[in-house]
C-alpha positions in Angstrom: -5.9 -33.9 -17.9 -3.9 -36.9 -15.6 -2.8 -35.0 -12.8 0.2 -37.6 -13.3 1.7 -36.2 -16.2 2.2 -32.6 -14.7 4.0 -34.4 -11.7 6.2 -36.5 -14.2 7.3 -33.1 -15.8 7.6 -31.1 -12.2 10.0 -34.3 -10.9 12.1 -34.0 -14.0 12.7 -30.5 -14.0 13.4 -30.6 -10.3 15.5 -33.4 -10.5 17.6 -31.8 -13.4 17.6 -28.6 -11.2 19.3 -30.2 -8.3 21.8 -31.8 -11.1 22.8 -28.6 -12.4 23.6 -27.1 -9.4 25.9 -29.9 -8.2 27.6 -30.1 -11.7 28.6 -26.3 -11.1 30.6 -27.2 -8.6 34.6 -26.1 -8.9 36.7 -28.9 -7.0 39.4 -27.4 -4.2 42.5 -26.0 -5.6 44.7 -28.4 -3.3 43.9 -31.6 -1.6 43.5 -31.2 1.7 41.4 -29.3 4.4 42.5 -25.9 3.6 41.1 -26.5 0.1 37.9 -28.1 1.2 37.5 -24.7 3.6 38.1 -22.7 0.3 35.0 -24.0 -1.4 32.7 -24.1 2.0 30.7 -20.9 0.7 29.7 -22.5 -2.1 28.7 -25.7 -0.5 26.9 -23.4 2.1 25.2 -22.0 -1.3 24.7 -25.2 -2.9 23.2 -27.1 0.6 20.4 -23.6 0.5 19.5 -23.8 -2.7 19.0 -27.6 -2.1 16.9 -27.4 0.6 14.9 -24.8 -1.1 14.5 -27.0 -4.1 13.4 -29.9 -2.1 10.8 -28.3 -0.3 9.4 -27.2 -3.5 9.2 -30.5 -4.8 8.1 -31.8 -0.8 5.3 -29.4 -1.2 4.4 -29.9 -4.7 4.0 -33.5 -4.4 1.4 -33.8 -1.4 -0.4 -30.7 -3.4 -0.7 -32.8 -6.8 -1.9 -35.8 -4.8 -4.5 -34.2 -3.1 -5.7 -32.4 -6.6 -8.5 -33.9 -8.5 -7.7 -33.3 -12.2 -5.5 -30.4 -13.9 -6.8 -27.6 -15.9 -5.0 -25.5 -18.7 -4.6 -22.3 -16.5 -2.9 -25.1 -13.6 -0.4 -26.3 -16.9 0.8 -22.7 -17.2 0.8 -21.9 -13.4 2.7 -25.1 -12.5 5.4 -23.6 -15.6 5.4 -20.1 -13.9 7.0 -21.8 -10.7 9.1 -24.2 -13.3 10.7 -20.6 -14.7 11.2 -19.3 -11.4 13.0 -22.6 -9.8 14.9 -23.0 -13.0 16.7 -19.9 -12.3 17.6 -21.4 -8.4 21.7 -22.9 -10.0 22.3 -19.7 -12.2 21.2 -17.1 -9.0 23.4 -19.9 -6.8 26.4 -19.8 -9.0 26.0 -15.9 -9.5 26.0 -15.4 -5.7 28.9 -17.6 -5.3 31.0 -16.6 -7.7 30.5 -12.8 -6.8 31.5 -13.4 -2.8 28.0 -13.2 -1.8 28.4 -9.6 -3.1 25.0 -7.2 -2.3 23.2 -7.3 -6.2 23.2 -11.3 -6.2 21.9 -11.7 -2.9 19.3 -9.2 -3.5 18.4 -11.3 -6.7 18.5 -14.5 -5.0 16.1 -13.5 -2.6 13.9 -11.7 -5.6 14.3 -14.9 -7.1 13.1 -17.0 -4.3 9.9 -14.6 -3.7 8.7 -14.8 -7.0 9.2 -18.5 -6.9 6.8 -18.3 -3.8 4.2 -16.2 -5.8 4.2 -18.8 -8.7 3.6 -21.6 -5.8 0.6 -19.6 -4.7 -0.5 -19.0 -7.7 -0.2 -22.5 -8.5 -1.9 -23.3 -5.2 -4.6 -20.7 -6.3 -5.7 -22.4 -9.2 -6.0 -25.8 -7.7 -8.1 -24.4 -5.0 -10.2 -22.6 -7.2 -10.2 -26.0 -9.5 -11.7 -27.9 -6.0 -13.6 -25.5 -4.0 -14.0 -24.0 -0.7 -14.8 -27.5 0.4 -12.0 -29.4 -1.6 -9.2 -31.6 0.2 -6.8 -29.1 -0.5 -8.5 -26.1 1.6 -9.0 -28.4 4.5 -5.8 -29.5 4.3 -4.1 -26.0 4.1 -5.9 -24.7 6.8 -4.5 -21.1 8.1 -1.5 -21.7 6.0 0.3 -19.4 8.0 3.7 -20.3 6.8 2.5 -19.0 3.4 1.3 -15.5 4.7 4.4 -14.8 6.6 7.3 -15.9 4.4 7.0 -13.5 1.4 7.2 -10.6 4.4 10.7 -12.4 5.3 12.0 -12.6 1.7 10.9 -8.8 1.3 12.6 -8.1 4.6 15.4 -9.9 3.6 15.9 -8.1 0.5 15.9 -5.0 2.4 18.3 -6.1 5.2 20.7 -7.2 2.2 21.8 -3.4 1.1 23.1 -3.9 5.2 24.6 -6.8 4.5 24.4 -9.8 2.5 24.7 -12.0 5.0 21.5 -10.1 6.8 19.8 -11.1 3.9 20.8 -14.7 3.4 20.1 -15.4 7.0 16.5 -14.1 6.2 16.4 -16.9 3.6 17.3 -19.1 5.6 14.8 -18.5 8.2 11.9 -18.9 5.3 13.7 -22.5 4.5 13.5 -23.4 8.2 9.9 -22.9 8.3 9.4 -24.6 5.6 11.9 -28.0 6.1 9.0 -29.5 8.5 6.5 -30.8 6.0 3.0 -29.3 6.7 0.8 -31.4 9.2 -2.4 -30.6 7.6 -1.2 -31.8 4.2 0.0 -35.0 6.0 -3.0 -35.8 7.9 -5.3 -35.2 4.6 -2.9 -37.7 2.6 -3.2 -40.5 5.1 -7.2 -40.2 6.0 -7.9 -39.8 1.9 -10.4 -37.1 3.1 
């Protein structure tokens, strides 16, 4: 099958992900500063969930152009981390809405590790599609960031039963890793090896 199609489809669903998060946005109560400070939590929510959505798609894209074809069992795989990222505006909204209260945050991190199992699995199946010696194993490397962050989403879900915040900073560390595109990737894209 066109590896094209199943990047069409990712885009689309990404791209109505990010919509629906920013369409469940409540506007400030008043108009002025003090209303804008009301609603910061959310936007700190929203900007998260953003980032974590764009790396996805970052991620996705230089791993579909460095595929050679898709197989059935990389269809369903690529719709098991669909599921998982479709759920990103619902676990936002239900962490918002709850005052970042401990059973959201614990699911929002849930949410965000199985999202990285789906990747992997994803990732799995195109590497298994290529080879030891395909373009995407040389250009994954160690993939060290992938080893380490479900630990810190695991970690984070313990430190959230601490405190919330504990646990959302957790997160955040994983997103941080993860905002600087990954160099081997990169390098394979522009040599075409």
């Amino acid at each position: 099958m066109d590896k094209n199609r199943l990047e069409a489809l990712s885009d689309g669903v990404l791209a109505i992900i990010i919509t629906i998060m920013v369409l469940e946005f409540k506007t400030p109560a008043t108009a002025d500063w003090a209303g804008l400070a009301s609603i910061l939590p959310s936007l700190l929510s929203y900007l998260l969930s953003f980032i974590y959505v764009g790396i996805y798609w970052n991620n996705h894209h230089h791993m579909i152009k460095l595929a050679n074809e898709v197989t059935g069992g990389i269809l369903w795989a690529n719709l098991h981390l669909l599921f998982w990222l479709s759920l990103v505006p619902f676990m936002t909204r239900w962490m918002d809405e709850s005052g970042f209260a401990v059973v959201p945050v614990l699911i929002y991190g849930v949410n965000l590790l199985l999202a990285a199992v789906a990747y992997a699995i994803l990732q799995a199946g195109f590497l298994r599609q290529q080879g030891p010696g395909g373009r995407l194993a040389g250009a994954l490397g160690k993939n060290l960031k992938a080893r380490i962050s479900p630990a810190i989403y695991i970690a984070g879900c313990a430190l959230t039963f601490a405190s919330p915040v504990f646990g959302l900073a957790a997160y955040t560390v994983v997103a941080a890793l993860w905002l600087v595109p990954d160099r081997g990737m990169e390098r394979a894209l522009r040599s075409g090896t």
